[in-house]
KOLTORPA-997785 format. One record per residue: residue number from 1; chain; x, y, z of N, C-alpha, C in turn. Coordinates in steps of 0.02 Angstrom, whole numbers. Example, Ala and Ser with C-alpha at 12.3 -4.5 7.8 and 13.67 -1.06 7.14 Angstrom:
2
PT  seq  mol  n.X  n.Y  n.Z  ca.X  ca.Y  ca.Z  c.X  c.Y  c.Z
PT  1  A  660  -284  390  615  -225  390  660  -165  390;
PT  2  A  642  -112  354  684  -53  357  645  2  394;
! end
This chain:
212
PT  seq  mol  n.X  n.Y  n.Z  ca.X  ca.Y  ca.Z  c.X  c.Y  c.Z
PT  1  A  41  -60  0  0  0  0  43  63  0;
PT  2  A  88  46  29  172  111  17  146  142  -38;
PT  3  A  200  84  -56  205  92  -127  171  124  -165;
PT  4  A  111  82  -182  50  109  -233  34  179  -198;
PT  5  A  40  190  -150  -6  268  -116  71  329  -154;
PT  6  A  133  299  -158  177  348  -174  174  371  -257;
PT  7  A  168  282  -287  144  285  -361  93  341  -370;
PT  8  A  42  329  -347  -29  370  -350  -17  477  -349;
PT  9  A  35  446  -324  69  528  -289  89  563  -366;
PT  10  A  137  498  -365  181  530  -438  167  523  -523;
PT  11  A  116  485  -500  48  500  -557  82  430  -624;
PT  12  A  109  378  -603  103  314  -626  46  271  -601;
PT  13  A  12  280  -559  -42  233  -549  -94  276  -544;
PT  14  A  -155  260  -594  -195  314  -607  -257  254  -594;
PT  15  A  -261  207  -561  -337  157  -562  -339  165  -491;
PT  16  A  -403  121  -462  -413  130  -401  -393  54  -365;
PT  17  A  -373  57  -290  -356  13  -269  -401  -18  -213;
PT  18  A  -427  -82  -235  -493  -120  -184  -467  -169  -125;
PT  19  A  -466  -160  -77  -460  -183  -10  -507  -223  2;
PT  20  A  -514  -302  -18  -552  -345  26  -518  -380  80;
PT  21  A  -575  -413  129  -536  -439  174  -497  -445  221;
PT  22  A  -470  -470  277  -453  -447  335  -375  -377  333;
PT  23  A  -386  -381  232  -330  -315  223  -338  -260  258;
PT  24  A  -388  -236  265  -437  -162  281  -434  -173  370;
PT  25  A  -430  -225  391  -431  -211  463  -377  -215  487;
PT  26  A  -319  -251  443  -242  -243  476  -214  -198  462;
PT  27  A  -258  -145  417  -205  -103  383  -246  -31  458;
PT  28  A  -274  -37  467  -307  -12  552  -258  -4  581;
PT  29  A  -214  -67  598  -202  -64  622  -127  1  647;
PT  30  A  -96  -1  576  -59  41  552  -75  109  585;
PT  31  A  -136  129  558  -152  207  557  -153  216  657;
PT  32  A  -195  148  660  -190  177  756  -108  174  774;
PT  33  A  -73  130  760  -15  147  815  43  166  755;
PT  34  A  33  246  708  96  269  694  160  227  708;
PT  35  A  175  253  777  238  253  813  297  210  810;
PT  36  A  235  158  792  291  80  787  295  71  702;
PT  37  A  283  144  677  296  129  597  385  139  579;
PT  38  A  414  125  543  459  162  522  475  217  528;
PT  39  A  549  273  529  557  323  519  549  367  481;
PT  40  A  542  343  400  530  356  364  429  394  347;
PT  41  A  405  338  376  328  328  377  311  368  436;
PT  42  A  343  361  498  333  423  537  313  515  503;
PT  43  A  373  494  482  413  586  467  357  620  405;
PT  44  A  311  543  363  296  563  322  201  583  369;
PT  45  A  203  552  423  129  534  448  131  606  487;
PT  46  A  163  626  520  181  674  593  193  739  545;
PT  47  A  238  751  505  258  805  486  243  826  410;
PT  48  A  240  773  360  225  800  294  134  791  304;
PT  49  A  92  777  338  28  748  315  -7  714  270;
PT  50  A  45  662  265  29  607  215  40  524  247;
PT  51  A  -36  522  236  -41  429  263  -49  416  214;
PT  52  A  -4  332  205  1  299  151  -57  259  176;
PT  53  A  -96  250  204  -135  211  220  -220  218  202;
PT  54  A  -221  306  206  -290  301  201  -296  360  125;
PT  55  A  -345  373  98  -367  436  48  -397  381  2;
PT  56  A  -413  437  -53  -441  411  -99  -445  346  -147;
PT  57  A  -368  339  -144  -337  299  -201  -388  227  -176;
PT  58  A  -409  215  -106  -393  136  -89  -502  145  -65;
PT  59  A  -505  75  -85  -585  83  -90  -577  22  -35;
PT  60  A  -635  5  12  -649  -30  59  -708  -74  15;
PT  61  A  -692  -144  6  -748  -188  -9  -772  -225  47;
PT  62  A  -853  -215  65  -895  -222  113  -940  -268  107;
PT  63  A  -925  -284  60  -980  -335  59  -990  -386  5;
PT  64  A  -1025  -448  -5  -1006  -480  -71  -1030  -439  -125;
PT  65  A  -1091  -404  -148  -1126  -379  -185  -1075  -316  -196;
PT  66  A  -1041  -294  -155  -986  -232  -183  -933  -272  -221;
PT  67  A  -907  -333  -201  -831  -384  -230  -870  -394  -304;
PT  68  A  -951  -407  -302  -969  -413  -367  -963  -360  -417;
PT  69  A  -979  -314  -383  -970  -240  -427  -920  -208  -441;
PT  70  A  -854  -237  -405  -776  -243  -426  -762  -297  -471;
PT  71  A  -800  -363  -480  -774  -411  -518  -778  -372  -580;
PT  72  A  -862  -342  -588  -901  -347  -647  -875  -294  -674;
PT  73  A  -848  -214  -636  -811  -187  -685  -774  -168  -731;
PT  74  A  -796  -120  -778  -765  -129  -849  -707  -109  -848;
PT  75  A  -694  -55  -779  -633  -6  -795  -579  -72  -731;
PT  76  A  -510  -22  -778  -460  -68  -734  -446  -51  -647;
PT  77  A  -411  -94  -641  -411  -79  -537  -367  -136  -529;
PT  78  A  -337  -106  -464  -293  -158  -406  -335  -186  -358;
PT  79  A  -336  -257  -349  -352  -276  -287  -331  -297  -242;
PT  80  A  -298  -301  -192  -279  -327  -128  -312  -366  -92;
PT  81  A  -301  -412  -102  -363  -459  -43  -326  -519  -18;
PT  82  A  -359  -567  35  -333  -647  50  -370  -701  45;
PT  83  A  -348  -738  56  -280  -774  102  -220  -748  36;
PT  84  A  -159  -747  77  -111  -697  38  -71  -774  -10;
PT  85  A  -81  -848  13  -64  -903  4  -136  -953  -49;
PT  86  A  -182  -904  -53  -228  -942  -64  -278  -1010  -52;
PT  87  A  -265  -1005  -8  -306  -1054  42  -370  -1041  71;
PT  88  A  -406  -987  51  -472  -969  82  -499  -906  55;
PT  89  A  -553  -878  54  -542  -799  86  -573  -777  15;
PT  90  A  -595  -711  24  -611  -670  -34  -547  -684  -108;
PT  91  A  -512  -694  -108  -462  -698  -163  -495  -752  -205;
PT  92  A  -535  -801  -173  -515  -860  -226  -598  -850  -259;
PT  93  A  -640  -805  -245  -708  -787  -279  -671  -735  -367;
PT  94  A  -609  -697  -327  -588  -661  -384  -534  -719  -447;
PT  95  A  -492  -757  -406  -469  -783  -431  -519  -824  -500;
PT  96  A  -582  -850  -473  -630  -903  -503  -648  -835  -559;
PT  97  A  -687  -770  -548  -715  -745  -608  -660  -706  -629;
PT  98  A  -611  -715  -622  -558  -667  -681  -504  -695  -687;
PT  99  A  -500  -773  -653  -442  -809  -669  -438  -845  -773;
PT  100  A  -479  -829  -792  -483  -848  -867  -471  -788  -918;
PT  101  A  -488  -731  -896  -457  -695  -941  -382  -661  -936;
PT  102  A  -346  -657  -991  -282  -653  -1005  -256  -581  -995;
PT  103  A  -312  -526  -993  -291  -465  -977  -293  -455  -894;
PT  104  A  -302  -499  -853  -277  -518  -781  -200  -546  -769;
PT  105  A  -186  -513  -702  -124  -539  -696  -150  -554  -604;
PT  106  A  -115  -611  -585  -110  -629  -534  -42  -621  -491;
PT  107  A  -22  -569  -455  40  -567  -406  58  -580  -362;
PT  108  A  97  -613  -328  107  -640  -293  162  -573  -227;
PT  109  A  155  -559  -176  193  -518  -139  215  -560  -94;
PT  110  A  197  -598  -48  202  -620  11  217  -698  3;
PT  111  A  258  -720  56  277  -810  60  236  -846  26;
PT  112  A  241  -909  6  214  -962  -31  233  -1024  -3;
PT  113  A  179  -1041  71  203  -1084  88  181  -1170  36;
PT  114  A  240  -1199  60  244  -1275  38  164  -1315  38;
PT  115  A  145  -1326  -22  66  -1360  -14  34  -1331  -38;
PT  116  A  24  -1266  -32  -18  -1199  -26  -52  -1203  -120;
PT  117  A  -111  -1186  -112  -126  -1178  -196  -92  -1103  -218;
PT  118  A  -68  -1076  -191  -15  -1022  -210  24  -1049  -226;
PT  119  A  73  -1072  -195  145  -1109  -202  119  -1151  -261;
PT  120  A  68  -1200  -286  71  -1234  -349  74  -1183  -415;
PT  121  A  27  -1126  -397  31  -1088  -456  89  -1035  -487;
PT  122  A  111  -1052  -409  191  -1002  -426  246  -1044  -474;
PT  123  A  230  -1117  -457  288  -1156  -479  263  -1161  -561;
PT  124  A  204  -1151  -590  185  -1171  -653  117  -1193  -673;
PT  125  A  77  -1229  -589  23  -1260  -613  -50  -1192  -635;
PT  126  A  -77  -1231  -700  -121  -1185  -720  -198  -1220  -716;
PT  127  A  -186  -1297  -694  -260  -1315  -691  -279  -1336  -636;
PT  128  A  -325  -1297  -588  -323  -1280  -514  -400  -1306  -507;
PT  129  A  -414  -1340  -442  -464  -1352  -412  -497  -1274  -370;
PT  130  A  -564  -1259  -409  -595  -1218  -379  -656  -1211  -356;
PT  131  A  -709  -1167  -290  -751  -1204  -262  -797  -1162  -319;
PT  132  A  -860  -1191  -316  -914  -1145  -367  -956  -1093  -309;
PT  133  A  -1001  -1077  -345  -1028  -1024  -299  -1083  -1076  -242;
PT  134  A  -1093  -1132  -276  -1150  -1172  -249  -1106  -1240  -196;
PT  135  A  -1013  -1205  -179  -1033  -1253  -139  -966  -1300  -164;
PT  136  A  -971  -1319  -234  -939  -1382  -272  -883  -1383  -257;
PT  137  A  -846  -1407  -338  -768  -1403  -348  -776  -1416  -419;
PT  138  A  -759  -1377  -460  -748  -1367  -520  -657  -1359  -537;
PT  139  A  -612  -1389  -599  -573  -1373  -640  -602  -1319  -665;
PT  140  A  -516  -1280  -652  -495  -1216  -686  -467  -1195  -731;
PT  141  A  -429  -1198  -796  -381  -1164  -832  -365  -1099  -828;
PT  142  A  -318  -1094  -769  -289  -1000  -772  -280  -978  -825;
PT  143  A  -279  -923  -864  -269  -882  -918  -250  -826  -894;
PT  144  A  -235  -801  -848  -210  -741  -821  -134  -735  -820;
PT  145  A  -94  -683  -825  -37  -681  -805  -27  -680  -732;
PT  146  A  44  -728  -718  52  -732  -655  121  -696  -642;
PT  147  A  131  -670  -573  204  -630  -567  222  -643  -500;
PT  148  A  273  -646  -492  308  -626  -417  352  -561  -396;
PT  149  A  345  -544  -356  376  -496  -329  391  -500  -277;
PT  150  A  472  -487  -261  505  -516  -205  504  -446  -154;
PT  151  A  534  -460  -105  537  -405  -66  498  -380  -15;
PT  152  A  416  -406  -20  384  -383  19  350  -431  75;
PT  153  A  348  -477  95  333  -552  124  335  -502  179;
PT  154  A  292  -523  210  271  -499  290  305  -550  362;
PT  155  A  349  -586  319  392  -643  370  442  -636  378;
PT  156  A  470  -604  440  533  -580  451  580  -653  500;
PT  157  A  641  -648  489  678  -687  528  670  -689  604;
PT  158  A  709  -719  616  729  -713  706  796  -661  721;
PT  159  A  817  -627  691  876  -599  703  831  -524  673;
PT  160  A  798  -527  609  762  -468  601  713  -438  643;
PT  161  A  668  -488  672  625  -482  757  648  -449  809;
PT  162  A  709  -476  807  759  -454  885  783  -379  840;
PT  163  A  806  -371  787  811  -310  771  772  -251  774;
PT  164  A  711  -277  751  661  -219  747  625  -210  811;
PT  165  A  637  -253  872  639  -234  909  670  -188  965;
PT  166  A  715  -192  947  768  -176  985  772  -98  942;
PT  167  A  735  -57  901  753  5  881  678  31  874;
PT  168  A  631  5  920  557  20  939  580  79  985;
PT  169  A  549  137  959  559  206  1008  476  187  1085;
PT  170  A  437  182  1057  384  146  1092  385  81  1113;
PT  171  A  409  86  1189  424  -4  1195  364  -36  1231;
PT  172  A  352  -89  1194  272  -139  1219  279  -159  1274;
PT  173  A  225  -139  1323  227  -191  1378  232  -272  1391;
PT  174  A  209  -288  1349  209  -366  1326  209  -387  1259;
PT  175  A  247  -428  1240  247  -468  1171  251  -513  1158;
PT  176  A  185  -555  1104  145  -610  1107  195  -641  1061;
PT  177  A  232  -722  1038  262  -743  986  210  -777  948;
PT  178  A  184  -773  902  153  -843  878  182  -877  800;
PT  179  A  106  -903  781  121  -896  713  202  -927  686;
PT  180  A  200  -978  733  269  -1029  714  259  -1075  755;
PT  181  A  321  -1116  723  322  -1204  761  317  -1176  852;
PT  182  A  290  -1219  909  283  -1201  957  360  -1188  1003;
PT  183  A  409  -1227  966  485  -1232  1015  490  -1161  978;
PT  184  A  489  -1153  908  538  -1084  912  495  -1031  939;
PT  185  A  435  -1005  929  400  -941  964  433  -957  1049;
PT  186  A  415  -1010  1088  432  -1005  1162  510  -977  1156;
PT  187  A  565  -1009  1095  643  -967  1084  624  -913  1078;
PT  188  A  600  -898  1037  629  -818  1029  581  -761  1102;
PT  189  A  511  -795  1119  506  -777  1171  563  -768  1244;
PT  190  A  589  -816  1234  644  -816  1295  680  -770  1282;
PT  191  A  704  -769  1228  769  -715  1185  747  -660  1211;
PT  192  A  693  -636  1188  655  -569  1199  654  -543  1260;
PT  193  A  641  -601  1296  645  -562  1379  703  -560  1421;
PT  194  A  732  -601  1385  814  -588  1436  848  -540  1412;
PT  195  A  833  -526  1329  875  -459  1305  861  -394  1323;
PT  196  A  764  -402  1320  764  -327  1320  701  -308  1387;
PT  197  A  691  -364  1434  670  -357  1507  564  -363  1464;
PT  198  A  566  -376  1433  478  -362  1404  456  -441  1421;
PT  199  A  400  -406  1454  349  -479  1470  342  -518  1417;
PT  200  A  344  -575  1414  322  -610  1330  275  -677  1361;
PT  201  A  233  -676  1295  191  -745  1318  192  -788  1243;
PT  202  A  178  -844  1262  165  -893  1199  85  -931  1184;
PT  203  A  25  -883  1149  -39  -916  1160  -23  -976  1137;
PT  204  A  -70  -1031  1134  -87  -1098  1110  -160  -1081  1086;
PT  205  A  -172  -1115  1062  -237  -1145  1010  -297  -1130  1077;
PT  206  A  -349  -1091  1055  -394  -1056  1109  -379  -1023  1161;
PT  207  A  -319  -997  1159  -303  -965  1230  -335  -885  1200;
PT  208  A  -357  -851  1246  -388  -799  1265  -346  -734  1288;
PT  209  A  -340  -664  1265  -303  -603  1307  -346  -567  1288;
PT  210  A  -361  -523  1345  -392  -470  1349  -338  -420  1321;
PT  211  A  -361  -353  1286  -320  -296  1251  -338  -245  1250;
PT  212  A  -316  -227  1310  -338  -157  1319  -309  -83  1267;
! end
């Protein structure tokens, strides 16, 4: 969303950009806590008055009957939506009505994990199991262009974690690990608290925090 909001600036990206999906509520998340943005994204949020996050350029899809009225349009547009791996989610309704025509391109930004019907289509495969609207599973023949673009994967290392922590001007009272094998989140949890004194916890599968 950088990106495209700077494009938009400098007048290479002239379409509009559609936000389905739990995109629009993580990207929330952004606008509430500045602080823990970059320096860069700071300087531009605090002092120039420019959020890359919110204005015109980026449209909020609310509902299926709006995703329809994004499918069905004539004019061109970006969409952003998930599962970012394709495994669920508003993406694979777009994938099904515009995965056949050839003036589509499908991009890929983020990891491709192993299994994943992302990861098959990254490697080459073009004839994909897809659900119908009623439910089914219908064969697909993609016709769309497909792309990758490296650089932007939302999965940072364990040495990049401890980094970007460690140059947080706003330091968290507590920090949750998840979203990995259970031995390494409890590691790098440990890491975290002996380096830099911060409470850390490791949820499991139904565990519950209140967030204030």
């Amino acid at each position: 969303m950088v990106i495209l909001a700077e494009c938009a600036r400098n007048g290479t990206l002239q379409v509009p950009v559609y936000l389905d999906g739990m995109v629009w509520d993580a990207t929330a998340i952004h606008t509430t806590y500045p602080e823990f943005l970059s320096h860069n994204l700071q300087k531009q949020i605090f002092h120039q008055d420019i959020n890359p996050f919110v204005g015109e350029l980026f449209k909020k899809v609310s509902s299926p009957n709006e995703r329809k009225e994004v499918i069905e349009s004539p004019e061109a547009g970006v969409v952003i939506t998930t599962s970012g791996m394709l495994t669920g989610g508003p993406v694979m309704e777009y994938v099904r009505e515009l995965g056949d025509n050839k003036k589509n391109a499908l991009v890929f930004v983020g990891y491709q994990a192993e299994g994943t019907l992302g990861s098959k289509i990254q490697r080459g495969f073009r004839d994909i199991p897809i659900q119908t609207p009623d439910g089914g599973l219908k064969q697909m023949r993609l016709e769309l262009d497909v792309e990758t673009v490296e650089g932007f994967s939302g999965h940072s290392d364990r040495n990049q974690l401890m980094n970007f922590i460690s140059h947080l001007r706003a330091r968290p009272e507590k920090i949750f690990t998840n979203h990995g094998e259970a031995s390494k989140c409890l590691n790098l949890a440990s890491s975290i608290h002996k380096t830099f004194r911060i409470e850390t916890a490791v949820p499991g599968n139904m565990d519950a925090t209140r967030v204030r």
